[in-house]
N, C-alpha and C positions, 0 to 999 in steps of 0.2 A: 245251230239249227236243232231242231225237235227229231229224234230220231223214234219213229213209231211205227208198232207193229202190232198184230191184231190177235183178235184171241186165239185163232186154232195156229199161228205160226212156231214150228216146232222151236224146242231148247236149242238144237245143235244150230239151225240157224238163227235164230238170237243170238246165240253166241259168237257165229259168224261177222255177225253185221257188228255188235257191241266192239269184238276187233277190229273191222274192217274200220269201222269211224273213230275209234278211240276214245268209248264212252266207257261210263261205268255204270250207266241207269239206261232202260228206252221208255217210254208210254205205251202202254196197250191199249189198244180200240176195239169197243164191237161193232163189227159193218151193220149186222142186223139190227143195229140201235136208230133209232129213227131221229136224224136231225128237226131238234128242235128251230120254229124261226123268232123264240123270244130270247137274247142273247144275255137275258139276267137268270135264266133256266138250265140253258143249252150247257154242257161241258165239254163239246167237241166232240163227243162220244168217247171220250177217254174213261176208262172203266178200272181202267189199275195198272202198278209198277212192277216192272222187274230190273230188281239192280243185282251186283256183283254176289253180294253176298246173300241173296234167291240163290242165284244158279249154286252158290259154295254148299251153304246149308241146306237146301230143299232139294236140290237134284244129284250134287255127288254124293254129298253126307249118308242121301238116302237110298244112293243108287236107285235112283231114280230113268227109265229109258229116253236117254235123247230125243226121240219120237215121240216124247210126250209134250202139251201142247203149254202155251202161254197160258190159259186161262188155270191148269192144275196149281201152277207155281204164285204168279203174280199176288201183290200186296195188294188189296181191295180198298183198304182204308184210308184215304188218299187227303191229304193235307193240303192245300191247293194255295198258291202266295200268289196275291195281286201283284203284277209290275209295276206299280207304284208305289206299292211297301219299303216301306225301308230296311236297311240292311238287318238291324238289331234285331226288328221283329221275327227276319228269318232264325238266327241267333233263337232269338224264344219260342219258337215254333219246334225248333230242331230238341233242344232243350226239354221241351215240357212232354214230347211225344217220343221224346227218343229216335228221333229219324235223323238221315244221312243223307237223303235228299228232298228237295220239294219241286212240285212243276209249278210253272210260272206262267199265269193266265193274264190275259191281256183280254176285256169284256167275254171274262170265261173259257176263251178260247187257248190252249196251251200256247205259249212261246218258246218254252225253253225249260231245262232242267238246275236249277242254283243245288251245287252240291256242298258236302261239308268242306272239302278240296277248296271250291268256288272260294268258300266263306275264310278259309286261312290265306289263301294269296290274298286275298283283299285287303286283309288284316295286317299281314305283313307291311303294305301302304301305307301303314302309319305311320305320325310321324315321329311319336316317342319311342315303337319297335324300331325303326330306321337309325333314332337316338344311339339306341342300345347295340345295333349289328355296327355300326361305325367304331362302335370302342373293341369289340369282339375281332375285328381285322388286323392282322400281323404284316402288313407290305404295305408301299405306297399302291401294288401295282393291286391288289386285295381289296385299297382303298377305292379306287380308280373305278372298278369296274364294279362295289357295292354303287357308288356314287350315280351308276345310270337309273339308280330307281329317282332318285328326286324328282325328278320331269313329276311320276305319275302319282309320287306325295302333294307336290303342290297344286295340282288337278285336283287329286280328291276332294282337300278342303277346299278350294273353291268350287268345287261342286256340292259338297256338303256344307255351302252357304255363309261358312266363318268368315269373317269381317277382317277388314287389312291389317288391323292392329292383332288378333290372333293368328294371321300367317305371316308378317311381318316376323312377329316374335319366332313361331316354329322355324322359320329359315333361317333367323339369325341362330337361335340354337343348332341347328345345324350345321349351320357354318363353322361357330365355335367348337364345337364337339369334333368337325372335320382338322381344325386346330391344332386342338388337343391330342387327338390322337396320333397326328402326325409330330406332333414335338416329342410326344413319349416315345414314338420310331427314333425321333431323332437321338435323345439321350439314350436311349438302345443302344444306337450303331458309339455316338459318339464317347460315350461313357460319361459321368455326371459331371456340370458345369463347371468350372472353376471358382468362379463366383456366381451369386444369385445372382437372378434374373426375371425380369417380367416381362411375357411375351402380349403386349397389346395391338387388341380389333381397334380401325378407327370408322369413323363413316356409314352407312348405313345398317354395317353387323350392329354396332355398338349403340344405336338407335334403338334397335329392334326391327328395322324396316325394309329388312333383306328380302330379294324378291328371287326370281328365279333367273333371271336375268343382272347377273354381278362382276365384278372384279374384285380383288383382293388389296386392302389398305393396310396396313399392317406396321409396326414398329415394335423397337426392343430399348425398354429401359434395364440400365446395367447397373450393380453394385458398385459404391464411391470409390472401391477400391480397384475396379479393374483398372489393368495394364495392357494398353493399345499390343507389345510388342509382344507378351505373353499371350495374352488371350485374344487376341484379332481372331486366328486361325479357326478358334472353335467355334466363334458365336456367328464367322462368316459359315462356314460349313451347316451349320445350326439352322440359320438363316436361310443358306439357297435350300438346304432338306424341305424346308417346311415352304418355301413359295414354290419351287417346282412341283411338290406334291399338291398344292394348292390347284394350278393351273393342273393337274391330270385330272383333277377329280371333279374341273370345270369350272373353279375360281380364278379369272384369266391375270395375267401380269398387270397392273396399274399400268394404263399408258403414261401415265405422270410420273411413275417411279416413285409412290410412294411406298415403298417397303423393304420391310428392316435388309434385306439381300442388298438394299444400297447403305453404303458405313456411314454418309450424312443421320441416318435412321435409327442409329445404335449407338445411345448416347447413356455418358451416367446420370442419376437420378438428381445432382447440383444441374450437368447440363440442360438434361430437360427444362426444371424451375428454372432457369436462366433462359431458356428458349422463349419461354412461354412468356416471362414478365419483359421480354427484346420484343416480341412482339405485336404487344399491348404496349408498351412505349413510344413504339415507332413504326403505327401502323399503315405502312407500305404494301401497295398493290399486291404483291409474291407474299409480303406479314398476313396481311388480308386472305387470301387467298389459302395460307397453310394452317391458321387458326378456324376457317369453314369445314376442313378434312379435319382438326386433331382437337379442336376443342368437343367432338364426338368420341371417345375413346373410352374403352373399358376391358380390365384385364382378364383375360381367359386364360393362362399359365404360368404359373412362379408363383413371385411376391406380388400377386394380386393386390394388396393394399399400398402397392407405391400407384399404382394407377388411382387409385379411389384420394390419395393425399393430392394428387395434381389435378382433380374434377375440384377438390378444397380451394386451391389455390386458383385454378381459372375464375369459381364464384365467387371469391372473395375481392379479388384484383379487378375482374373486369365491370361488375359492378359498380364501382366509385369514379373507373377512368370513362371521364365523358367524351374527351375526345377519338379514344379507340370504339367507344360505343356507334358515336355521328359515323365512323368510317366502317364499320359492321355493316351498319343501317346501309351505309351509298351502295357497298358491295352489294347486298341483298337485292339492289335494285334492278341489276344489271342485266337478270334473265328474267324477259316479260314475261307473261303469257299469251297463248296465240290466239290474238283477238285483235281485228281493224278497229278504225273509226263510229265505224258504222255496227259494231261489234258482230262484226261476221268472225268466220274463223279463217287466221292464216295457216295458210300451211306451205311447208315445204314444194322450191318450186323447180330445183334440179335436184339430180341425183335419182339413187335405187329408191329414196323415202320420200321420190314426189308423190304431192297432193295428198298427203298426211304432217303429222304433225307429232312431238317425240313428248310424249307423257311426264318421261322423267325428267328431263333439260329444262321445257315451258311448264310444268307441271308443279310434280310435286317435288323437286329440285327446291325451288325458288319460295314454296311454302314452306319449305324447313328451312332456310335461312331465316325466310320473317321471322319462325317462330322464337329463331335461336336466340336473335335478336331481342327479341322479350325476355328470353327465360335470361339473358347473362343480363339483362338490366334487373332483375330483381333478387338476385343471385343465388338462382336454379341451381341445382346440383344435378337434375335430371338430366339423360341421355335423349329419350325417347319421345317425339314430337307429340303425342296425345296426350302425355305426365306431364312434359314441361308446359304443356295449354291449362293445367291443372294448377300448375302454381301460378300462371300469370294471371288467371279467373280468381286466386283465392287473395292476389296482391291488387285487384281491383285498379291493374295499370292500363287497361284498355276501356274505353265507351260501352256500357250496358250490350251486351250480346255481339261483340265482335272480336271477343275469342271464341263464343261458341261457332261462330261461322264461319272462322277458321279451319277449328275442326269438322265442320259436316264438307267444307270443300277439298280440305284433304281425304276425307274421307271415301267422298266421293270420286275425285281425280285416281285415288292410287286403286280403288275397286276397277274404274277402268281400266286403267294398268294393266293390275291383275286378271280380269277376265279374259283381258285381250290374247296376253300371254298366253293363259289357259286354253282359250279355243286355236292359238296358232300352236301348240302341242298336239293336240287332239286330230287336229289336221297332219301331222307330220310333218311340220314347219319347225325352222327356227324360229323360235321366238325373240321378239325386242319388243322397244319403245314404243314403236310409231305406231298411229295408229289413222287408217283413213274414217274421219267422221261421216261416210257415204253410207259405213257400215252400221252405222245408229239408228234409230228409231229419231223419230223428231222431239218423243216426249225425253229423251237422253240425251240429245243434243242441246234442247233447250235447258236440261239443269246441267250440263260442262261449259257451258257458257255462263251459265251462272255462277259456278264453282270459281271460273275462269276472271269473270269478273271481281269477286269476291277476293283473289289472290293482287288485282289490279290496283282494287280500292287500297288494302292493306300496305300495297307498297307506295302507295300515296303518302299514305300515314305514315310512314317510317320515313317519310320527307322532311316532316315537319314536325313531327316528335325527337326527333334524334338529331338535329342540328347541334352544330358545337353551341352554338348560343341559345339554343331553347329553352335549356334546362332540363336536362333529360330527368325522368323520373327515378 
C-alpha cells in the first residue's frame, strides 16, 4: 500500500509512521493542490519523496529540528514508472537518474513505491541466480529449504511469457544442477569413488521438459571393473544420499522405482549396452515400457561421455530394428487424448480430479512418445521433443506439415500445463496435471481440442507406418 503524507507533516512523525509500516520511502501530497478531473494531467497531488536516506543526510547530517516539515526535506524531482512497465525499464530509470526508488502510477495515480530492495528480490528469481545459489549450499538440509524458491522461478517465466521449450529447459537445468550438487555432498561425506561413475537423468530432466510438477528418474552407469562385493556399499550409500536429498528438495521418489537407490539401477557400462540391445530384441510390454523412461537419458555427473556412447548405440540399433520400432509405435498408442466421439472433451469422472482432465498423462505424455518414435526411426540422437521434431522435418519422414503440427500442439498442450500450474501457485494451491476446461475461454478450448485432435491423428499414423510389414521408413 502507498503510504502518504502531506507537506506540513513533521520529520519525527514520518519517521514514526516509515517505522510503524516498515517502509523506507512515503509520498508526499499537497492538500492545497486542486484535484485535477483529466487523469492524463492529475498526479494525485503527489508533489514529492521522502526516503531513508532524506531523513540520514538532510535532517541528521544537518541537524536539522524534528518539527520541521515534510515539504523542507522532500525530493521534488520525481521520476514516476507506469504499472505496466516493465521491470528492466525500472532498472534504467534507477540507473540513468541515480534513484533508489520510484512511485508507481496506475492512470497517474500512485499505487505503490518499487524500491531498489523491490528490484533485487525479484532478481534473485532468476533462474540462472537460483542456478548459481544451489552450487553455493553446503547441506542437503541448505539445499531443502534454498529449493522453496522454485515455485516462484517458474511463475516469473511464465509470467514473463517464455514459451515451454525455454522453461522446460530452465527446470531441467535445475534439476540437474540440484544433482550435482547433491552428488558433490555425497563424495564429501563419502570420500571419492572407487571406481568411475556416471550419475544419469532419465525422462523429462533429460528432455528438457521438466515442469514444476515432477519426480525423480535417475540411474548409475558403473565402471567394467566394479566389484558387486567391494563396492555395492558406496554406490548404495551414494545413491540413497542423492534420492533422499532429491525428494527434500521436492523431487518426489519414482513411484515405479526407477532410481539408481534400487541395485536393478546400477549397472556396469557392458551391462547397460546389454540392456538396451535385450531390449530392442525382445520387445516386451515391461522392454517396452523401460525403453520410453531410459531411452531419454543424459549424464549430469562423472563420465558423462558413457551416457552420450549409449544415446550412440540406442540410434544406431533402434533404427534398423523394424520390429522393435512396430512395438514403440503400439505402445505410443496406448494413452489417448481426452476427446469423445463426437470430439467433446473427456474427463475424469471419479476421484478428487473429477470433471478435469490430466495434461501430462492424455497430453503431452503421449506427444513425446509419438515423437520419440520418429526420432529412433531416423536415428536421432536428440533428447528433447522440439530438436528431435527438428531432425524428423529435415529426414522428410512425415507428410508435408505434420511435424510442424506436432510441434504447435505440444506446444500448445504443455503451455497449458504450465499456466495452469502457475495460476494454481499463485493461488496457494498445490499444483498438478489436471486441469478443468470450465476454466478456458472457448477460443482456448477450441484450439486444445485442436491440439488434442492433432495428437489423435498422429497416433493414427503410427498405425500404419510402423507395422512390422509396412516397411517402416
Amino acid at each position: 500500500d502507498v503510504i502518504i503524507v502531506n507537506t506540513t507533516s513533521t520529520i519525527q512523525d514520518i519517521a514514526k509512521l516509515m517505522t510503524e509500516e516498515a517502509v523506507s520511502s512515503v509520498l508526499v501530497t499537497d492538500v492545497n493542490k486542486p484535484i485535477n478531473d483529466d487523469p492524463e494531467e492529475d498526479d494525485g497531488q503527489v508533489v514529492g519523496i521522502i526516503t531513508d536516506r532524506d531523513i540520514r543526510s538532510k535532517v541528521v547530517a544537518q541537524g536539522l529540528a524534528f518539527d520541521a516539515q515534510a515539504q523542507d526535506i522532500m525530493s521534488t524531482n520525481l521520476v514516476l514508472l507506469d504499472a505496466n512497465a516493465y521491470v528492466f525499464e525500472a532498472v534504467l530509470a534507477m540507473l540513468r537518474d541515480n534513484l533508489h526508488h520510484l512511485p508507481v502510477v496506475q492512470k497517474r495515480r500512485p499505487i505503490g513505491v518499487i524500491s531498489l530492495s523491490d528490484i533485487l528480490r525479484y532478481e534473485s528469481q532468476s533462474s540462472l541466480l537460483l542456478v548459481r545459489g544451489i552450487l553455493a549450499q553446503q547441506s542437503i538440509e541448505d539445499l531443502a529449504h534454498y529449493a522453496r524458491q522454485l515455485p516462484n522461478v517458474f511463475v516469473r517465466m511464465v509470467n514473463e511469457d517464455a514459451n515451454s521449450n525455454m522453461i522446460g529447459t530452465a527446470m531441467a537445468v535445475i534439476g540437474r544442477t540440484f544433482k550435482q550438487r547433491l552428488l558433490g555432498l555425497a563424495e564429501d561425506k563419502l570420500g571419492p569413488p572407487p571406481v568411475p561413475y556416471c550419475f544419469i537423468a532419465l525422462g523429462s530432466m533429460a528432455r528438457d521438459e521438466q515442469l514444476i510438477v515432477t519426480d525423480q528418474d535417475n540411474a548409475l552407469i558403473l565402471d567394467d571393473s566394479y566389484d558387486d562385493e567391494k563396492h555395492n556399499t558406496y554406490f548404495q550409500n551414494l545413491a540413497d544420499f542423492v534420492c533422499d536429498g532429491l525428494a527434500q528438495c521436492g523431487y518426489t521418489y519414482c513411484d515405479g522405482e526407477i532410481m539408481a537407490s534400487f541395485k536393478k539401477w546400477r549397472k556396469t557400462r557392458s551391462q547397460w549396452f546389454d540392456q538396451f540391445a535385450g531390449w530392442m530384441a525382445q520387445p516386451k510390454p515391461q522392454a517396452l515400457l523401460n525403453s520410453s523412461i531410459f531411452f531419454d537419458l543424459d549424464g549430469v555427473w562423472g563420465k558423462t561421455k558413457w551416457a552420450d556412447e549409449l544415446k550412440v548405440f540406442i540410434a544406431k540399433h533402434s533404427k534398423i530394428n523394424r520390429l522393435f520400432l512396430a512395438n514403440m509405435a503400439s505402445n505410443a498408442r496406448n494413452r489417448t487424448p481426452p476427446l469423445g466421439f463426437f470430439k467433446g472433451f473427456v474427463m475424469e469422472h471419479n476421484g478428487q480430479h473429477k470433471h478435469s482432465m490430466n495434461l501430462k498423462r492424455r497430453g503431452t505424455a503421449p506427444l513425446s512418445d509419438v515423437i520419440r518414435v520418429h526420432a529412433l526411426a531416423v536415428g536421432s540422437r536428440k533428447q528433447n521433443s522440439f530438436e528431435r521434431l527438428e531432425d524428423i522435418i529435415e529426414a522428410n519422414l512425415l507428410p508435408e506439415g505434420k511435424a510442424q503440427d506436432l510441434r504447435d500442439a505440444l506446444e500448445y498442450i504443455a503451455m497449458m500445463r504450465i499456466r495452469h500450474q502457475a495460476w494454481q501457485i499463485e493461488k496457494g494451491e498445490e499444483p498438478d496435471n489436471n486441469l478443468d476446461p470450465r476454466q478456458l475461454s472457448p477460443f482456448e478450448q477450441r484450439n486444445l481440442k485442436e491440439a488434442f485432435a492433432i495428437l489423435e491423428k498422429a497416433q493414427s499414423y503410427l498405425k500404419f507406418s510402423y507395422s512390422v510389414n509396412s516397411g517402416v521408413q
